[in-house]
C-alpha positions in Angstrom: -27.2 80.8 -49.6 -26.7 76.8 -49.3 -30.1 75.4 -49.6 -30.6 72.4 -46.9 -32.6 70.2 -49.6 -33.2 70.5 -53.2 -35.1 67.8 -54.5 -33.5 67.8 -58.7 -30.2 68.0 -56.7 -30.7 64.5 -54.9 -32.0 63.3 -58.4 -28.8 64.3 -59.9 -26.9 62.4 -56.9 -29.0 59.5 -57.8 -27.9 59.2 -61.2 -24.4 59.9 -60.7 -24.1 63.6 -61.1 -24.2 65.0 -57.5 -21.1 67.4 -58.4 -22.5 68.7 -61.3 -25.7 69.2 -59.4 -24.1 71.0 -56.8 -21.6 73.0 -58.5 -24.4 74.3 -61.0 -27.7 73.7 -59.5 -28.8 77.3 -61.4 -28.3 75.5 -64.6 -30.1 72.4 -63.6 -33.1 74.7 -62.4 -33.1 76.5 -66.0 -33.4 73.4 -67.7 -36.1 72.2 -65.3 -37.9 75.9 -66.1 -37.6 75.2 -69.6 -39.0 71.9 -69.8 -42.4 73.2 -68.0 -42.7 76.3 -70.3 -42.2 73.5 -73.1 -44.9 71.4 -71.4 -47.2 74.6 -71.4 -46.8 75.6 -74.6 -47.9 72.2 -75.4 -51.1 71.7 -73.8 -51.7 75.4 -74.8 -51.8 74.4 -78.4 -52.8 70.6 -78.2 -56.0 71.7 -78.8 -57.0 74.9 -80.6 -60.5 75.8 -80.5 -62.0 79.7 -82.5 -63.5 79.7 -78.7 -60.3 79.3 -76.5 -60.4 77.7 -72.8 -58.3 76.2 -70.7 -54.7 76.6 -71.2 -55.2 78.1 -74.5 -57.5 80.9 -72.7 -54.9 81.7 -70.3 -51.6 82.0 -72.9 -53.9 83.8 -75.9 -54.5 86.1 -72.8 -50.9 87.0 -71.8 -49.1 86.7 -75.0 -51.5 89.0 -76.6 -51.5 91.4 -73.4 -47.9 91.7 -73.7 -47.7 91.5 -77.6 -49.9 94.9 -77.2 -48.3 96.3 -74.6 -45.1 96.2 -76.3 -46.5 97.4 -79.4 -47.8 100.2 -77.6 -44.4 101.5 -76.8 -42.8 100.4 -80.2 -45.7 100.9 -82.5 -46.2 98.0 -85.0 -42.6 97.7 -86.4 -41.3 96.3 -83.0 -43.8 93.3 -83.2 -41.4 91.5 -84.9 -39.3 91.4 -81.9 -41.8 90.1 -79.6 -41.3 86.4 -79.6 -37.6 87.4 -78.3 -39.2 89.9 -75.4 -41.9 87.0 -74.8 -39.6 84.3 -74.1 -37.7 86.2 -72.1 -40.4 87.9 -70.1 -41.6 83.8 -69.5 -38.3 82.4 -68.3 -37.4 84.6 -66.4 -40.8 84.5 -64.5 -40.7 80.8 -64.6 -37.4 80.7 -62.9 -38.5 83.4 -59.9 -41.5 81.3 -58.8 -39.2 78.2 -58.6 -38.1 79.9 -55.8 -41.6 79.9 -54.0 -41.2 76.2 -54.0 -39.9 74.9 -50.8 -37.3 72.1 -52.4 -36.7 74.2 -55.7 -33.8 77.0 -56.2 -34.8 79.8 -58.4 -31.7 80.5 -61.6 -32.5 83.7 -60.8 -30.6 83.8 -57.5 -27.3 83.1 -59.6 -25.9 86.6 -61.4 -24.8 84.0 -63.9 -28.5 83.1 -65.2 -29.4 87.4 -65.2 -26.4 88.4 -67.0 -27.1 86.0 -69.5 -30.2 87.4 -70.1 -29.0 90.9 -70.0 -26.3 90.3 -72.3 -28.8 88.4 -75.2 -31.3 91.6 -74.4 -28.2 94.3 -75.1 -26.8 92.6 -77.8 -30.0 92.2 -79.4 -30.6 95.7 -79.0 -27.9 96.6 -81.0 -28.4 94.2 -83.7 -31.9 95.8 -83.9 -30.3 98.9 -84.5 -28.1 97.8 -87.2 -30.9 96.4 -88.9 -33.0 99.9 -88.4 -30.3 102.3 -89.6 -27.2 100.3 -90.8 -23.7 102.0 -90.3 -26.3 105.7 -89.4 -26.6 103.7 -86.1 -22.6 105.1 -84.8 -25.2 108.5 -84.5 -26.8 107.3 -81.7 -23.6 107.3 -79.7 -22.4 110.8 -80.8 -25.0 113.4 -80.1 -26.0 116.2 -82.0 -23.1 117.9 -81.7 -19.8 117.5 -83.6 -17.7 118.5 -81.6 -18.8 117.1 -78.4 -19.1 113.6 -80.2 -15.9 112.2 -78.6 -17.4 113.1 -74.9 -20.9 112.0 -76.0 -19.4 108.6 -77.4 -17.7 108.0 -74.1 -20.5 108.4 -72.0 -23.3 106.4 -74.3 -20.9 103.5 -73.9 -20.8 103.7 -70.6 -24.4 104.3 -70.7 -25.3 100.9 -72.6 -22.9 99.2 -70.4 -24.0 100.1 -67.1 -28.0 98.5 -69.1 -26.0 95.1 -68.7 -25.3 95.5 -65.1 -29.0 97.6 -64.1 -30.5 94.6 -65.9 -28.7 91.7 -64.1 -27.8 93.0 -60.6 -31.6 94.2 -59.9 -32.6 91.0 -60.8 -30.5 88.7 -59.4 -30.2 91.1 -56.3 -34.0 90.8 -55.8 -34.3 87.4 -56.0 -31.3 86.4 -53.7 -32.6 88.5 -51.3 -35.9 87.0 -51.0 -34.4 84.0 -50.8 -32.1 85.0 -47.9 -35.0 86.3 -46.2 -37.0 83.5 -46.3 -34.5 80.6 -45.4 -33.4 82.9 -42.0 -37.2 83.1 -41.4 -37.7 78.9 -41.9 -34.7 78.4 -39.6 -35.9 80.7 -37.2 -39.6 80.2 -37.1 -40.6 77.6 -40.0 -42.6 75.8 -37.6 -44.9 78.8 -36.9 -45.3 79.6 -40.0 -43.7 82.6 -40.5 -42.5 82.7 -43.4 -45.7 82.4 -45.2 -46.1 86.7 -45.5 -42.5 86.6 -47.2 -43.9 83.9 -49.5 -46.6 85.7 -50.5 -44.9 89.2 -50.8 -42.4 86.8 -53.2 -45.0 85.9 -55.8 -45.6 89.4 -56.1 -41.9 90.0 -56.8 -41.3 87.6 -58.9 -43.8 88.7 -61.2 -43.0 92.5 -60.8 -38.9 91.8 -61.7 -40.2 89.8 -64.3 -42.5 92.1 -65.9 -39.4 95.6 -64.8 -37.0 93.1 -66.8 -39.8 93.2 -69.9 -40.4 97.0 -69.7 -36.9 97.7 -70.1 -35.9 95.3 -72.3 -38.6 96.4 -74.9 -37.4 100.5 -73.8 -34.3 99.8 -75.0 -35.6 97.8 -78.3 -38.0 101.2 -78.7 -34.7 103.2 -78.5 -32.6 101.5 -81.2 -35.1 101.6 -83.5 -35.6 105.5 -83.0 -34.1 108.0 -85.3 -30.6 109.4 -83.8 -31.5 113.0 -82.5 
């Protein structure tokens, strides 16, 4: 969907990259979401106090709810993953409430920005089970069955391909869609207010894809590191 005004965009123009802008503006939105999760983590930990407020309350709070929550699923040998699965988790939630902000496009909306971070989640996952059980990992592609291993190799690889494309498309379909949804309803009706239900429902998605984006990510870390049955 061509967005009537986005306000980086016009800065781009400004400075003599108005192509760029609008050929990319994804990319220009990513770099804008990783600048405030740069500014956050600095005010988080300007300042440490023993008794946390502020900031520092509110990121000891997520980071160690999703550092246990991942655990949880993992069990303690996966918590040296989490600063991947964190980072990941926060971007990508960064970049879906852009999208709440009239003026702002969320990377999100581009397939280009999801499969990117589908393809770093997969391939990690691999690696990680490389790491785990070195060249024993080929069992986790064969099944427990000799003879049925050339079937069973066929269909785990289509398996771990189709994770790139569940990851990616559900997120980027999501997102797009909210977005389509809400410009028709501020060219229709923006006046009355309108589309200020489809806003709300959109924080709630944002965070949701987000977090359905985490809970695989860190299932399919939890798999890799499993023993091949």
């Amino acid at each position: 969907m061509e967005h009537p005004y986005l306000f980086i965009v016009k800065f781009f123009e400004l400075i003599g990259f108005g192509h760029f802008a609008h050929s990319y503006p994804w990319v220009i939105y990513s770099w804008f979401a990783m600048i405030l999760l740069i500014i956050f983590a600095f005010l988080a930990v300007r300042k440490i106090d023993i008794i946390p407020s502020g900031a520092q309350n509110v990121f000891e709070i997520l980071i160690s709810g999703l550092e246990e929550f991942m655990v949880d699923i993992t069990g303690e040998e996966g918590r040296r993953f989490f600063p991947l699965i964190a980072t990941v988790f926060l971007y990508i939630a960064t970049c879906n409430l852009l999208g709440l902000i009239p003026g702002f496009f969320p990377p999100t909306a581009s397939i280009n920005t999801t499969l990117s971070c589908a393809l770093i989640v997969v391939v990690f996952t691999h690696v990680i089970g490389i790491k785990f059980h070195g060249a024993k990992y080929i069992k986790h592609f064969l099944g427990p069955v000799w003879w049925l291993a050339p079937l069973i190799l066929v269909i785990e690889l289509i398996g771990h391909l189709a994770r790139i494309l569940s990851l990616s498309i559900r997120l980027f379909g999501n997102i797009t869609g909210h977005e389509l949804v809400l410009g028709i309803l501020f060219l229709l009706a923006g006046a009355f207010f309108a589309p200020l239900p489809i806003m709300a429902l959109g924080l709630f998605v944002a965070i949701l894809q987000a977090f359905v984006f985490l809970i695989l990510s860190i299932i399919y870390f939890a798999g890799a590191m499993e023993e091949a049955h």
